[in-house]
C-alpha positions in Angstrom: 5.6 14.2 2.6 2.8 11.7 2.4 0.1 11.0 -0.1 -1.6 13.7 -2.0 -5.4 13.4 -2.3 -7.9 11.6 -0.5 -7.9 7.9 0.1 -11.1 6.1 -1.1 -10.3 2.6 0.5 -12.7 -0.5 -0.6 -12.4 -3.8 0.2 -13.5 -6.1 -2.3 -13.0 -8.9 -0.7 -11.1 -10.8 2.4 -8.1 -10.4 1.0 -8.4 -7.8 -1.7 -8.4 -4.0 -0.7 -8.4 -1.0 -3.6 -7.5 2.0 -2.3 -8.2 4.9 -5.3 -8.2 9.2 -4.9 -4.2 9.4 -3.9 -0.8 10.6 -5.8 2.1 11.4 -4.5 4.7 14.4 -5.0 7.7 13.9 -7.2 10.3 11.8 -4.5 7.2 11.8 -1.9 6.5 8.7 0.2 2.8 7.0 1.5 2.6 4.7 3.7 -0.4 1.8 4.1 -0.4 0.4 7.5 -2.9 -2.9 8.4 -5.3 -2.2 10.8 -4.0 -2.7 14.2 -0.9 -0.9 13.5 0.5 0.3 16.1 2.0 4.3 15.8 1.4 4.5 12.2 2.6 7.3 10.4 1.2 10.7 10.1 -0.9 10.8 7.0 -1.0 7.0 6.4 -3.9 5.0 4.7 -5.2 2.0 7.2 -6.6 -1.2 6.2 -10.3 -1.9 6.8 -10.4 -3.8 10.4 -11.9 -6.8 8.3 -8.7 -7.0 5.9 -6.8 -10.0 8.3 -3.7 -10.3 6.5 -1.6 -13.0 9.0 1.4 -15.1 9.0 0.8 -18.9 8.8 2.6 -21.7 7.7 4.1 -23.0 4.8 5.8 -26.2 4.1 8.5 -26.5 7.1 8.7 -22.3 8.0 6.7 -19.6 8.5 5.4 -17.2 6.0 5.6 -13.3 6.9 3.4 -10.3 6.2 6.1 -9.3 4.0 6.2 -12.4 1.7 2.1 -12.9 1.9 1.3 -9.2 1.2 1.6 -7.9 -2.3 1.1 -4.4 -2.8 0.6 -3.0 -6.7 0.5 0.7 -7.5 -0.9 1.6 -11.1 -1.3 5.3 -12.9 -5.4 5.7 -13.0 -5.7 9.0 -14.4 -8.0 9.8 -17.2 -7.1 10.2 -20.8 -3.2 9.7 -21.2 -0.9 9.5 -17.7 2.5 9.4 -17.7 3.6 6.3 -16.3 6.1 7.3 -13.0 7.9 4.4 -11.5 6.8 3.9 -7.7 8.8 1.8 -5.6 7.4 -0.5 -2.6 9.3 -1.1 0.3 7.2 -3.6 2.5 8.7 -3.5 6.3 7.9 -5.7 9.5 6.6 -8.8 9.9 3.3 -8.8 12.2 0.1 -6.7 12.0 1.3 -4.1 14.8 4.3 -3.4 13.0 4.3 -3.9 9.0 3.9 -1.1 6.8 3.9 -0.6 3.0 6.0 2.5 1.8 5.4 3.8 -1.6 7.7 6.1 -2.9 7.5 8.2 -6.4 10.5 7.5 -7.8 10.9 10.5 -9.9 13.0 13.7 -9.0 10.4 16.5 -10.1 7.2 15.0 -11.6 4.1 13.9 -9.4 2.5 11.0 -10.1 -1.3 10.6 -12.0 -3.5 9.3 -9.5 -3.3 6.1 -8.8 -5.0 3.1 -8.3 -3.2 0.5 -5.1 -3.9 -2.7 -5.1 -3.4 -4.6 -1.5 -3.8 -9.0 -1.9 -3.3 -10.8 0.9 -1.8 -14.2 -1.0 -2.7 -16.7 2.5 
């Protein structure tokens, strides 16, 4: 199952992207794919084409998608939400194949919406 709701993506700035208007099901999974991506997910949320997260060099290596993208989920429901631990799970290392999971932990709650938070730390 994938997100709940529907995605209100905004880019703030080159490397900042808030994506608001999603929950997911109690153990339900989303998925936020860069643009480019290639066979994304059913249902998943895709980066603006002007986010351009990409690798680049650090120091004597090489630094991924997965080590320069930080992805934050926080509960953004009005009045009092119950906090519902959501796990991320960041996967490949290029723009055609990484992809952000987000899982809701819990076994029968949903989460409150939520407010995602994508930085590209280059």
């Amino acid at each position: 199952m994938a997100f709940t709701g529907t995605a209100t993506v905004k880019q703030i700035s080159d490397r900042l992207v808030r994506i608001t208007g999603l929950s997911l099901a109690s153990a339900a999974s989303g998925v936020i794919v860069p643009f480019g991506a290639v066979s994304p997910p059913a249902g998943s949320v895709v980066l603006p084409q002007s986010f351009h997260p990409q690798t680049y060099a650090y120091g004597t290596g090489t630094v991924t998608l997965q080590d320069c993208i930080e992805v934050t989920a926080e509960p953004a429901a009005t009045g009092v939400a119950t906090a519902i631990p959501v796990s991320t799970v960041k996967t490949g290392t290029t723009v055609a194949d990484f992809a952000a999971t987000l899982t809701n932990t819990h076994g029968s709650l949903a989460t409150p919406a939520l407010e995602i938070i994508v930085r590209n730390h280059e």
